[in-house]
C-alpha positions as CSV (number, residue, x, y, z in Angstrom):
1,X,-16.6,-34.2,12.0
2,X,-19.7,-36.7,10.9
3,X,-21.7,-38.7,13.2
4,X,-20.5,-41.7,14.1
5,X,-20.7,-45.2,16.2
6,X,-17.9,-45.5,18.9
7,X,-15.9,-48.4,19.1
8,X,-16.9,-51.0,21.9
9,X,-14.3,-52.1,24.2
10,X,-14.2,-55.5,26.4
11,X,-11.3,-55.9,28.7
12,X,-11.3,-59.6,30.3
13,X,-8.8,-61.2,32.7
14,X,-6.0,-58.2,33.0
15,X,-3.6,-58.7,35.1
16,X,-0.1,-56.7,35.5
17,X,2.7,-56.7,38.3
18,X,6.0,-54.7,38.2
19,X,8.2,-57.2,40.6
20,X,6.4,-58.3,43.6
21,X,3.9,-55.9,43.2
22,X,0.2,-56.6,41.7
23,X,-1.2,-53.5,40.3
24,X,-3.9,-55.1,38.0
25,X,-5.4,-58.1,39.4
26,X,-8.1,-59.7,37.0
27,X,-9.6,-56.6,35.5
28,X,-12.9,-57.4,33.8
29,X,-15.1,-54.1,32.4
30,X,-17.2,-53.6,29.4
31,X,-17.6,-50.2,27.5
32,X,-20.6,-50.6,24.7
33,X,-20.3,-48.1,21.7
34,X,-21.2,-44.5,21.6
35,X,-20.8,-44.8,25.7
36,X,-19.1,-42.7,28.2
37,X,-17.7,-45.0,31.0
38,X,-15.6,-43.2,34.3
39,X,-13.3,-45.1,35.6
40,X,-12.8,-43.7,39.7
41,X,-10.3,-44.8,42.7
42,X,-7.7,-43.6,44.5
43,X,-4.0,-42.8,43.7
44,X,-2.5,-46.1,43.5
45,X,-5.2,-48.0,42.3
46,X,-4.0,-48.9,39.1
47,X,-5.9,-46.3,37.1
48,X,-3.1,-45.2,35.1
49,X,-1.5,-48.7,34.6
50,X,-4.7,-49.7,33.3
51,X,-4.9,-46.9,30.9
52,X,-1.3,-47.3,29.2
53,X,-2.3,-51.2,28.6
54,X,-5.1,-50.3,26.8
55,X,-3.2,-47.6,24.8
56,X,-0.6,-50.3,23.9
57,X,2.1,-48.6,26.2
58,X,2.4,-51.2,28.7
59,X,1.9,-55.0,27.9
60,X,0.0,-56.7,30.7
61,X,1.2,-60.6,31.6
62,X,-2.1,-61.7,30.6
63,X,-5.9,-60.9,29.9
64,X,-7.8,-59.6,26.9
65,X,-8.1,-56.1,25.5
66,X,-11.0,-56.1,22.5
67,X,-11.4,-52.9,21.2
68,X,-14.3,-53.6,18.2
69,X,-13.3,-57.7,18.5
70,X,-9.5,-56.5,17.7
71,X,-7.1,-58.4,20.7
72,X,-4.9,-55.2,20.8
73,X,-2.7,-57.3,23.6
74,X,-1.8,-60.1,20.8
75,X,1.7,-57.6,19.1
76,X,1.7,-60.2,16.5
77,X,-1.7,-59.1,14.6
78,X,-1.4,-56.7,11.9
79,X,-5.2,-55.1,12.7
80,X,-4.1,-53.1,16.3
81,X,-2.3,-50.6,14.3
82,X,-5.4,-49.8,12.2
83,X,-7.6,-49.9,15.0
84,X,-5.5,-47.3,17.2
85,X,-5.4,-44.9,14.4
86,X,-9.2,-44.8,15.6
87,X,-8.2,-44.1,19.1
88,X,-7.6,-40.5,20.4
89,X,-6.4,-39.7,24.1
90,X,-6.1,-36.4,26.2
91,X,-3.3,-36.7,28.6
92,X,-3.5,-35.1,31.9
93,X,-0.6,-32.7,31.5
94,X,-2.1,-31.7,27.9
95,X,1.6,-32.8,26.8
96,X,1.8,-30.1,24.2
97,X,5.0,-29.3,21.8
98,X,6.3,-26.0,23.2
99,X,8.8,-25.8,19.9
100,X,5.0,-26.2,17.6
101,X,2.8,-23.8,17.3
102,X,-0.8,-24.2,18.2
103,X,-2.0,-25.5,14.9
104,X,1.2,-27.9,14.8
105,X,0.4,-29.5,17.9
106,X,-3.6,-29.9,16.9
107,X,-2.5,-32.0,13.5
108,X,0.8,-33.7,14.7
109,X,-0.9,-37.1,14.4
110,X,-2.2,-36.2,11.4
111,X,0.6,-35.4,9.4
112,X,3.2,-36.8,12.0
113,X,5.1,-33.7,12.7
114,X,6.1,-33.5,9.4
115,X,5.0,-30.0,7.7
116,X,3.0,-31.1,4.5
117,X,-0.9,-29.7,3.9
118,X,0.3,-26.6,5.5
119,X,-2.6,-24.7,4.0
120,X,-5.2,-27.6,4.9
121,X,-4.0,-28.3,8.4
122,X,-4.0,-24.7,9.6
123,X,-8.0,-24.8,8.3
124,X,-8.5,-28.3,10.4
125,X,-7.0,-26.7,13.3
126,X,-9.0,-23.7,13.4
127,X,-11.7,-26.0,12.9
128,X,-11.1,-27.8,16.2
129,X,-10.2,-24.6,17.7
130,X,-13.9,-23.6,17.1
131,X,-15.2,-26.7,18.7
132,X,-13.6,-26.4,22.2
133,X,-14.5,-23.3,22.2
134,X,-11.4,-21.2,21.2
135,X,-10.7,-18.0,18.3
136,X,-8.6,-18.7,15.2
137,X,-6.3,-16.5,16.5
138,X,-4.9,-19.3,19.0
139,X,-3.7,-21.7,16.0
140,X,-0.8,-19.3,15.4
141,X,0.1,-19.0,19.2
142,X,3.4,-21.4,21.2
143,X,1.6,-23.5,23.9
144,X,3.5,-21.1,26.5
145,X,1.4,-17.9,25.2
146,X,-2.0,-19.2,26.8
147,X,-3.4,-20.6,29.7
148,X,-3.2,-23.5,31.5
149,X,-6.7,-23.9,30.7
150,X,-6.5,-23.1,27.2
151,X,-3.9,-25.4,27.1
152,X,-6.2,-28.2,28.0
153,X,-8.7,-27.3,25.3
154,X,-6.3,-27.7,22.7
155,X,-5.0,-30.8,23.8
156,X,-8.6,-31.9,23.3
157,X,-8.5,-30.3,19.9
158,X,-5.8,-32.0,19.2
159,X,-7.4,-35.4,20.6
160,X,-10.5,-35.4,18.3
161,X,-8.7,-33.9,15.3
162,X,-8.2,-37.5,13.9
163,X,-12.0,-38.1,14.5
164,X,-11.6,-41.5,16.7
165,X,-14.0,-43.7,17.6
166,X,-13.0,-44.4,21.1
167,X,-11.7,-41.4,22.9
168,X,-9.5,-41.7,26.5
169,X,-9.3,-38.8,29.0
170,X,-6.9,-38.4,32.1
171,X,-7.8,-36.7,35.0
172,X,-9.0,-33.8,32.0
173,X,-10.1,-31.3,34.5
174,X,-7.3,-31.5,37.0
175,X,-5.6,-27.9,37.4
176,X,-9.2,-26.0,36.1
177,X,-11.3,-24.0,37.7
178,X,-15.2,-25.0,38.4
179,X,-15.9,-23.1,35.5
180,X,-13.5,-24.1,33.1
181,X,-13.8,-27.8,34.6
182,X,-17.3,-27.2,32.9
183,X,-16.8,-26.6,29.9
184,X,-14.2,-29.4,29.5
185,X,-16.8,-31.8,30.8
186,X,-19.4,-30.4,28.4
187,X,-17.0,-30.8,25.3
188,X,-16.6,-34.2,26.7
189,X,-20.5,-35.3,26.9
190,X,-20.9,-33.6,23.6
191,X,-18.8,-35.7,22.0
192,X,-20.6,-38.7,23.3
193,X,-24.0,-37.6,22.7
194,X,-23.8,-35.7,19.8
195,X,-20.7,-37.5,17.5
196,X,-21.6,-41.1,18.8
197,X,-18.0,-41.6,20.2
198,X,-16.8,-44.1,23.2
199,X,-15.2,-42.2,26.3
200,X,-13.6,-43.7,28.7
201,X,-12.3,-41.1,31.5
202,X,-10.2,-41.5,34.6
203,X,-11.1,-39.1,37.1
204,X,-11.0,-37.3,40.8
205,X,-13.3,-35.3,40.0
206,X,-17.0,-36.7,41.1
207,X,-18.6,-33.4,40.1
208,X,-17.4,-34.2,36.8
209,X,-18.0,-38.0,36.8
210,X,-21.7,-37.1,37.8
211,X,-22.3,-34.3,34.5
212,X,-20.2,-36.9,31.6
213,X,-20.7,-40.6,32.9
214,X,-23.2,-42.9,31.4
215,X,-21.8,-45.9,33.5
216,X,-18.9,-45.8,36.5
217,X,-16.4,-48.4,37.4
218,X,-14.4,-48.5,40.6
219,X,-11.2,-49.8,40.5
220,X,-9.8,-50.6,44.0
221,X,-6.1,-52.8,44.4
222,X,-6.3,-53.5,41.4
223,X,-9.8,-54.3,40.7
224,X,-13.0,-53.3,39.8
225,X,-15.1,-53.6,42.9
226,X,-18.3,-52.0,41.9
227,X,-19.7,-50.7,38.3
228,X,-23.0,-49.6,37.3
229,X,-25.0,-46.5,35.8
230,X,-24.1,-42.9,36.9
231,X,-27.7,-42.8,38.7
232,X,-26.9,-45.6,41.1
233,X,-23.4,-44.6,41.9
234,X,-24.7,-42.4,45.6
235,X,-26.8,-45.4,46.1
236,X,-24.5,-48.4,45.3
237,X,-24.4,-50.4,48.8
238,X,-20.2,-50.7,48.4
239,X,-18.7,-49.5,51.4
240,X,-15.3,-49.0,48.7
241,X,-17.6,-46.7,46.7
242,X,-19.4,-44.5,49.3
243,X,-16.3,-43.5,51.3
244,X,-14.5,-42.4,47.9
245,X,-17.6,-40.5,46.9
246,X,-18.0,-38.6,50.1
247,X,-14.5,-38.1,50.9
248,X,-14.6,-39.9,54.2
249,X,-11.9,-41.6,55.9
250,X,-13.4,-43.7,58.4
C-alpha cells in the first residue's frame, strides 16, 4: 500500500427512529482526513445505528452524510458507489466465509467472490497477511483452523486489502486478550499515522480508545454529548463522559 490522504467525513442533522423510538437524534460530528476519531457510549446508544447509516445499510429520515463533499444519504447520485469502493470496515464478529479459504476471504471485495487473478490474489493476501502480523502459511487455512484472534487480524487484512481511504472498526478488540487487544490497536494507529487513512472506531474499550484516538465523541440517546481530543477526554467536565470512563454507576 502507498501513502495516502484519508477521506474527510461531515455528518450533519442525522436523525433515525424505528416506530416510536428515536435512536439518532440530530447527530452532528466531524472527522478531518488522515484522522482517527472513537466514537464511545453505552449499549443502546445508537452506536451501531449510526454506523450502518454511514455504511449505506440503513437510510436515516433526514441529515447529511459527506464523506469527501459526496451526500452518500441522497440514493439518487451516481458518485456514492465510487466513493464506498474507498471505504473499508472491520466488523465486530470478523464475519469471515467459513466455505473460503483464508486468502479468499482477504480479496472477496476485490474480485467479488468470483475466482479470477488466482495467482495475484494469493500474493495480495499474503501481503496483508504480513501486515497484521500473520505467516503465509494462514492464506491457505478455513477461518475455522485459527483463532479467534487470528481471525480478527484477517478480517482487518481483509479490510485494508482494497486500500480505503476511510476505514470503520466495530468494537475490533472485543473477545481479545490485553495482548492481542494490542496489537490490533497498533495495526489500527499505524494505519492512521503511517498510510494517512481516516478511522473511525466504535468502542468499549477505553484502554484502546486512549492508545488509537486522535479525537473522541460521545454519543448518549442518541446524541453526541461531548467530543474533543483524546488528551482532554479524563478531564472533560461532562458528567455523561466521566461516569462512562470510570465505570461508575452513581
Amino acid at each position: 500500500m502507498t501513502e495516502r490522504h484519508g477521506s474527510s467525513l461531515e455528518i450533519a442533522g442525522l436523525r433515525k427512529s424505528f416506530d416510536d423510538k428515536i435512536v439518532l437524534d440530530g447527530v452532528n460530528l466531524g472527522v478531518r482526513p488522515g484522522e482517527s476519531l472513537v466514537i464511545i457510549g453505552g449499549s443502546g446508544a445508537g452506536k451501531s445505528v449510526l454506523l450502518k447509516c454511514i455504511l449505506g445499510l440503513i437510510q436515516p429520515d433526514s441529515g447529511t452524510i459527506l464523506i469527501d463533499g459526496v451526500d452518500m444519504t441522497d440514493q439518487r447520485s451516481d458518485r456514492t458507489d465510487a466513493v464506498r469502493e474507498r471505504i473499508g470496515m472491520l466488523f465486530q464478529g470478523g464475519a469471515l466465509f467459513d466455505s473460503m479459504p483464508v486468502w479468499r476471504n482477504i480479496t472477496f471485495a476485490l474480485t467479488q467472490g468470483r475466482a479470477r487473478d488466482s495467482k495475484k490474489m494469493h500474493a495480495l493476501a499474503i501481503e496483508m497477511l504480513e501486515k497484521v502480523g500473520l505467516e503465509p502459511r494462514v492464506a491457505d487455512l478455513r477461518p475455522a483452523e485459527i483463532s479467534g484472534g487470528m481471525q480478527k487480524r484477517v478480517a482487518l487484512a481483509r479490510a485494508i486489502a482494497a486500500n480505503p481511504d476511510l476505514i470503520f472498526f466495530d468494537e475490533p478488540t472485543t473477545g481479545l486478550d490485553p495482548i492481542r487487544a494490542n496489537t490490533i490497536n497498533q495495526l489500527i494507529r499505524g494505519l492512521v499515522t503511517d498510510l494517512g487513512c481516516t478511522a473511525v472506531t466504535i468502542t468499549h474499550d477505553m484502554a484502546s480508545a486512549h492508545h488509537i484516538a486522535d479525537q473522541v465523541a460521545m454519543l448518549h440517546e442518541g446524541r453526541i454529548v461531548w467530543a474533543g481530543p483524546v488528551d482532554q477526554l479524563d478531564k472533560s467536565g461532562n458528567e455523561l463522559v466521566d461516569r462512562f470512563i470510570h465505570g461508575r454507576t452513581d
